[in-house]
KOLLODREN-927198 format. One record per residue (C-alpha): residue number from 0; chain; residue in three letters; x, y negated, z negated. Coordinates in steps of 0.05 Angstrom, whole numbers. Layout:
<rs>
<NUM,A,ALA,<X,Y,Z>>
...
</rs>
This chain:
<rs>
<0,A,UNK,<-872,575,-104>>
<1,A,UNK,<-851,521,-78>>
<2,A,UNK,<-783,483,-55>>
<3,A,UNK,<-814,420,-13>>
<4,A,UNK,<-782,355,-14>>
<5,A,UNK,<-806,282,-2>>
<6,A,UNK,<-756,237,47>>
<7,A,UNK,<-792,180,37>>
<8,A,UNK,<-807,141,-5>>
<9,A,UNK,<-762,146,-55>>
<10,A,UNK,<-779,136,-130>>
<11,A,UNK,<-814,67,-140>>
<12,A,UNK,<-763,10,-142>>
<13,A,UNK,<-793,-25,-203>>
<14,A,UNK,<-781,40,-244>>
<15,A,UNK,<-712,47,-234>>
<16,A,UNK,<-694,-12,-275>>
<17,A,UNK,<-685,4,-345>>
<18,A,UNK,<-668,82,-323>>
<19,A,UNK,<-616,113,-380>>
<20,A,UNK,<-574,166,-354>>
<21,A,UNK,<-520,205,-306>>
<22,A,UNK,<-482,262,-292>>
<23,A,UNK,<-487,319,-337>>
<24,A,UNK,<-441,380,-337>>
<25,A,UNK,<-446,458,-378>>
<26,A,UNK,<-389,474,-425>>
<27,A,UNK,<-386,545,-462>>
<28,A,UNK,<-335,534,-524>>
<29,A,UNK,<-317,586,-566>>
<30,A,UNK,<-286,557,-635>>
<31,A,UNK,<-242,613,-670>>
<32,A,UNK,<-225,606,-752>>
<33,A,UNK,<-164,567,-742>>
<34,A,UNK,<-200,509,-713>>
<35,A,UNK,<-176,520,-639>>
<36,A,UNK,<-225,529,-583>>
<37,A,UNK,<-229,549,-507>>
<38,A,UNK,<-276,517,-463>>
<39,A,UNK,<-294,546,-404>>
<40,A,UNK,<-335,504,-345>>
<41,A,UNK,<-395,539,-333>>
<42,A,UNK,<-420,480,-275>>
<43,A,UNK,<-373,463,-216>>
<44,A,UNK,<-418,409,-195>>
<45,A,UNK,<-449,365,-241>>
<46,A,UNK,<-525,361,-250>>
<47,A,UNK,<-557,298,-267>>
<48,A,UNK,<-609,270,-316>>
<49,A,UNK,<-646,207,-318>>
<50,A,UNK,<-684,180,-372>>
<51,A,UNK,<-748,121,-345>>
<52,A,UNK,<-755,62,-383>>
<53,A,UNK,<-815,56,-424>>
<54,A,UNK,<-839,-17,-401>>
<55,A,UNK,<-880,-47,-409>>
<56,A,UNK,<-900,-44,-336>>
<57,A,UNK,<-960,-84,-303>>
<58,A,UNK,<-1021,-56,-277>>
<59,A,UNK,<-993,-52,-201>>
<60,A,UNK,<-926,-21,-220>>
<61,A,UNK,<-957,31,-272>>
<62,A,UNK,<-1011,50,-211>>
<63,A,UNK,<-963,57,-163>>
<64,A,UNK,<-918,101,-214>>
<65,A,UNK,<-985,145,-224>>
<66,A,UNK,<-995,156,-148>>
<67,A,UNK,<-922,172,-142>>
<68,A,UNK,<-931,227,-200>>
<69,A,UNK,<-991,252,-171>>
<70,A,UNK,<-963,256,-104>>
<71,A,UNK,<-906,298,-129>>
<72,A,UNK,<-947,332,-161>>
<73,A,UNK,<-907,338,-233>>
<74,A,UNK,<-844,384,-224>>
<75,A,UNK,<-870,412,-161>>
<76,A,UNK,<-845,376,-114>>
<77,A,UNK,<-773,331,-104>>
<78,A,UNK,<-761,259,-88>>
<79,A,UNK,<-700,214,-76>>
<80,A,UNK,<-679,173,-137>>
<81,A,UNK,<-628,108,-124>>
<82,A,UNK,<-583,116,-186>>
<83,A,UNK,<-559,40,-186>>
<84,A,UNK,<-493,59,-225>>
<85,A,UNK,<-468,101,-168>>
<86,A,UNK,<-507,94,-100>>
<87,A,UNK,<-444,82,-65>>
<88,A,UNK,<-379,107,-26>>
<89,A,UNK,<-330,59,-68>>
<90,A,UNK,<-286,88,-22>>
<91,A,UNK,<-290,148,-52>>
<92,A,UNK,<-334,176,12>>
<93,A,UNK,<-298,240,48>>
<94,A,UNK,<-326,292,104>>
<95,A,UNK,<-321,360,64>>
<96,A,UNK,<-274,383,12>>
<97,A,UNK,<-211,359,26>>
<98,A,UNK,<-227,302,75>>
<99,A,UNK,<-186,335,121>>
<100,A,UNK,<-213,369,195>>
<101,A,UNK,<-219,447,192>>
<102,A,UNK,<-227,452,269>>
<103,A,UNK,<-299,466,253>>
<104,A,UNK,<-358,419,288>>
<105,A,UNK,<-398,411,216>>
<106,A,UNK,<-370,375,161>>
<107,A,UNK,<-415,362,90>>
<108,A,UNK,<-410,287,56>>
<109,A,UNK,<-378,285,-3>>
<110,A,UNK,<-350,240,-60>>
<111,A,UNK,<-282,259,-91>>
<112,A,UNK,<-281,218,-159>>
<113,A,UNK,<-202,231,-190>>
<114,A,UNK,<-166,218,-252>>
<115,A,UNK,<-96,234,-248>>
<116,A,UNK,<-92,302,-221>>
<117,A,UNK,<-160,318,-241>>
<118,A,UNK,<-215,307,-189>>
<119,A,UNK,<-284,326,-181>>
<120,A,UNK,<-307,328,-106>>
<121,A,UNK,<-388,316,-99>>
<122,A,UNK,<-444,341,-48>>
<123,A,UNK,<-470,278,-32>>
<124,A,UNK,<-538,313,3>>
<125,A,UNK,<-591,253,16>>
<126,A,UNK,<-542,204,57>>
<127,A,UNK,<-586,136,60>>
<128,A,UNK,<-606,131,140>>
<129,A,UNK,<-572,72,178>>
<130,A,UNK,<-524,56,128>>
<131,A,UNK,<-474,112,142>>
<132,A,UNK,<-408,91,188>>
<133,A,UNK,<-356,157,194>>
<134,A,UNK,<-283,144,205>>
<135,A,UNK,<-237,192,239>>
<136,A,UNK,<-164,176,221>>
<137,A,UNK,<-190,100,203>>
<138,A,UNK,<-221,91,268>>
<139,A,UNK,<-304,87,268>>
<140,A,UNK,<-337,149,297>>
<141,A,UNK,<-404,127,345>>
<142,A,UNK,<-466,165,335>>
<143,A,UNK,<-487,198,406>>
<144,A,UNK,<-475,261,445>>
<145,A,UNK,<-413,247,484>>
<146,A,UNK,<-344,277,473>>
<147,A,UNK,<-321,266,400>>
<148,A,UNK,<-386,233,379>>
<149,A,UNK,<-427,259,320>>
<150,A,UNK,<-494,270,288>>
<151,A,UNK,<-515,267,214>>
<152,A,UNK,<-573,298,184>>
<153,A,UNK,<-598,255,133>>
<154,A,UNK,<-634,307,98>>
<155,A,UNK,<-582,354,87>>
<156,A,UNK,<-509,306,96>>
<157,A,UNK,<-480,341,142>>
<158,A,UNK,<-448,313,205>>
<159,A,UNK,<-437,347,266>>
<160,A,UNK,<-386,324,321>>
<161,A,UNK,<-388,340,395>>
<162,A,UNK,<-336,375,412>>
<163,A,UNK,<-273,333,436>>
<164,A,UNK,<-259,383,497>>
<165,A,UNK,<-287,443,510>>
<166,A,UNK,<-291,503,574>>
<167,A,UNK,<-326,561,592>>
<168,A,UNK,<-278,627,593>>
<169,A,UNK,<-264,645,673>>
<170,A,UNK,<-250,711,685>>
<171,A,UNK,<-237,764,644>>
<172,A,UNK,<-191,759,576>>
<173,A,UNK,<-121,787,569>>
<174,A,UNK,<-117,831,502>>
<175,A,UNK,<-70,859,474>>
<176,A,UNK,<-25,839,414>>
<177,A,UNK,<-47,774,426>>
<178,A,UNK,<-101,754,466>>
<179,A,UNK,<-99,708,534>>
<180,A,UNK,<-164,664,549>>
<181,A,UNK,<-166,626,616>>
<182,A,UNK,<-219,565,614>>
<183,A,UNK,<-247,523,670>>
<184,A,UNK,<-221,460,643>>
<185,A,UNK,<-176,440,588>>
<186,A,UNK,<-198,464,518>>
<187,A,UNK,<-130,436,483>>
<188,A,UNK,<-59,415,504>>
<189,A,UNK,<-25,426,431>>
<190,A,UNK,<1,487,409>>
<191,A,UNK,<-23,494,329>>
<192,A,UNK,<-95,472,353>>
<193,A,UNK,<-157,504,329>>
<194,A,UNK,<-207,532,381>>
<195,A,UNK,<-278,555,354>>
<196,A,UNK,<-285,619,409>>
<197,A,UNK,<-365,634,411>>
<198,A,UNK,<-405,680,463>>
<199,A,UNK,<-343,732,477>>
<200,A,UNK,<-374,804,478>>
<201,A,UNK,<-333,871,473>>
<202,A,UNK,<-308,912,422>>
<203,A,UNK,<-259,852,410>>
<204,A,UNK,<-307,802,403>>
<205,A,UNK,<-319,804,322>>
<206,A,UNK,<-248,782,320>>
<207,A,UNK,<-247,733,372>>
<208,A,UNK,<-305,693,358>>
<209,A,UNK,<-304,637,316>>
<210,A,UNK,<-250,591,293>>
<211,A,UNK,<-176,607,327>>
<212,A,UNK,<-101,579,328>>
<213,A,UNK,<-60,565,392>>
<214,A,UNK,<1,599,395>>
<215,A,UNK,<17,581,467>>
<216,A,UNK,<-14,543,530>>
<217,A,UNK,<1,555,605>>
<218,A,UNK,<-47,509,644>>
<219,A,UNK,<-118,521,614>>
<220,A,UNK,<-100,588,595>>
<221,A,UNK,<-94,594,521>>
<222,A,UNK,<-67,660,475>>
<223,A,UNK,<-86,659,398>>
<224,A,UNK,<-50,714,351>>
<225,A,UNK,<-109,762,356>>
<226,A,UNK,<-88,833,362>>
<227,A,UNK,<-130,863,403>>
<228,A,UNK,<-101,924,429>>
<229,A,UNK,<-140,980,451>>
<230,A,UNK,<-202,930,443>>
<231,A,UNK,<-240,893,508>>
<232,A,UNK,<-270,830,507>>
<233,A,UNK,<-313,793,568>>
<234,A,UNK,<-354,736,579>>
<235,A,UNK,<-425,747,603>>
<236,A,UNK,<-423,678,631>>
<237,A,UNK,<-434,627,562>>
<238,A,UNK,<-377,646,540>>
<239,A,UNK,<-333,579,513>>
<240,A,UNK,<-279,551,480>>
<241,A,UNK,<-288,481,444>>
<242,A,UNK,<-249,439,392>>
<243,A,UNK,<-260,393,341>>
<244,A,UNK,<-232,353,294>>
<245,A,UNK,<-160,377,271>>
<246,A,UNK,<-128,393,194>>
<247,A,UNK,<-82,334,217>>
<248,A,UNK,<-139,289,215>>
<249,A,UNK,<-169,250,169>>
<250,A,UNK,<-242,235,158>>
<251,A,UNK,<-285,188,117>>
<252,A,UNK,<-348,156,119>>
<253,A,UNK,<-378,92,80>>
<254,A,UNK,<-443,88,59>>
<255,A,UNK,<-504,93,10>>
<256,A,UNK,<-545,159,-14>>
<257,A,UNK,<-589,175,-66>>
<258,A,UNK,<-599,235,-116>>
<259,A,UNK,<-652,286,-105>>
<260,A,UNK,<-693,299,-164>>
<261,A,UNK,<-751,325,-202>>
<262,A,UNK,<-801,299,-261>>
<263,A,UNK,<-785,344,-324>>
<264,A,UNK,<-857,337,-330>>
<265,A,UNK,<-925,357,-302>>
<266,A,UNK,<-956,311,-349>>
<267,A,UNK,<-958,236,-349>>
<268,A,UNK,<-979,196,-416>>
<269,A,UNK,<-989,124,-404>>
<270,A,UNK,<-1004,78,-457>>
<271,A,UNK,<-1047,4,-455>>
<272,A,UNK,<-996,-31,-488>>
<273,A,UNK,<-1041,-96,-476>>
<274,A,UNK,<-1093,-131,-431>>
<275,A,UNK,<-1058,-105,-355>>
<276,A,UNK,<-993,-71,-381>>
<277,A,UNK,<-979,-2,-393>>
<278,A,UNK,<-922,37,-415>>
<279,A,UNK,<-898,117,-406>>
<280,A,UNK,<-875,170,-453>>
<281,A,UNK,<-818,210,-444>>
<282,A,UNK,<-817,218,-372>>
<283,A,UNK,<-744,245,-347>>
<284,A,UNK,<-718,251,-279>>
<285,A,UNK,<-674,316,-267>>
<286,A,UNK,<-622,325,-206>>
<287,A,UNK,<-636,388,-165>>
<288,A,UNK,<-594,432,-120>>
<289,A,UNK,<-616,424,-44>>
</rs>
């Protein structure tokens, strides 16, 4: 079995000229005698489906088509497809669900198409490399490793920012009903702020670790509403604190991607239509989950 995936290059520009097709979702409906129906979505996220243009195609763009195929080897291996009806952000281009921070470092691209109150929010998965700009509360967020910065993975679309502050726990931590964390430097001045807590150990530390609210700040020691009585957590010396973009913030990117895919195929018929030129039968792009 296998689930590899070709980056580059994507399906042969030529080719996708002429391409019939788009999203596609999966409906159950159930009809009853009186003519009235449920429908019930059996797909969150769409899938799509991509039909080639026969051609006729010249000599170099039909070789370069059967190279491609062979390459892929049929349906055994994926590709990036440009769909040119919807390559874009449009504006539509948000960092996960909501567009919103979670106080979490990793955030997946998305696309939130809406109609009315409807909307369907999409992974957008094979970001297009250089062509990606992120936006934190309308202002651009630089690529690089310093505080608030960020990464993408253009193989996956997710983006990862540095972390805007962050401190290694000093000393040990104050449980009880809720639980006092002294850091070497300033982790956050706002009560309300998220902390992601990582490398606490003790009997505590399965409820400390991870993703945390402020309740109150005295200096750079912080207390979250963790109950910890009875419990004991300690740092072993990587112990930290760290925090990232907020729920009051807003993030967006612009950009292009494309759609990862599959032939629906392992064969290829090509036809001489005439002297040079050659055509293809029913060859059919598929999206696939990544």
């Amino acid at each position: 079995m296998t689930t590899a995936f070709l980056e580059s290059p994507r399906f042969p520009t030529r080719l996708r000229f002429g391409t019939v097709g788009g999203p596609e979702f999966a409906t159950q409906i159930i009809t009853v005698n009186s003519g009235n129906e449920q429908r019930a979505a059996v797909w969150s996220v769409s899938r799509g489906q991509w039909q080639v243009d026969y051609g006729p195609y010249d000599a170099a763009t039909a070789n370069a088509l059967i190279a491609f195929f062979r390459s892929v080897k049929g349906r055994a291996i994926g590709f990036r497809f440009r769909d040119l009806s919807d390559y874009q952000d449009n504006g539509l281009g948000r960092l996960g669900a909501t567009g919103l921070g979670t106080g979490l470092a990793s955030y997946q691209l998305t696309k939130v198409y809406a109609a009315g109150a409807l909307s369907d929010v999409r992974p957008v998965r094979k970001p297009v490399a250089g062509t990606v700009a992120v936006q934190r509360n309308g202002t651009p967020v630089a690529f690089g490793t310093a505080p608030g910065q960020i990464a993408l993975d253009t193989t996956t679309g997710i983006v990862t920012f540095v972390p805007d502050a962050q401190g290694l726990v000093t000393g040990s931590v104050s449980t009880g009903a809720t639980t006092s964390i002294t850091f070497d430097a300033p982790v956050s001045t706002t009560v309300g702020d998220i902390v992601v807590l990582s490398g606490l150990v003790g009997t505590g530390a399965s409820l400390l670790n991870g993703p945390q609210a402020v309740t109150a700040r005295s200096g750079n020691t912080l207390t979250f509403a963790v109950n910890t009585t009875g419990l004991t957590a300690a740092t072993t010396g990587g112990a930290k604190g760290a925090r990232y973009p907020q729920p009051a913030d807003t993030l967006t990117y612009t950009g292009q991607h494309d759609v990862p895919v599959r032939f629906d195929t392992d064969r290829l018929q090509v036809t001489a239509v005439d002297k040079g030129y050659f055509s293809v039968q029913g060859l059919t792009l598929i999206e696939i989950r990544t």
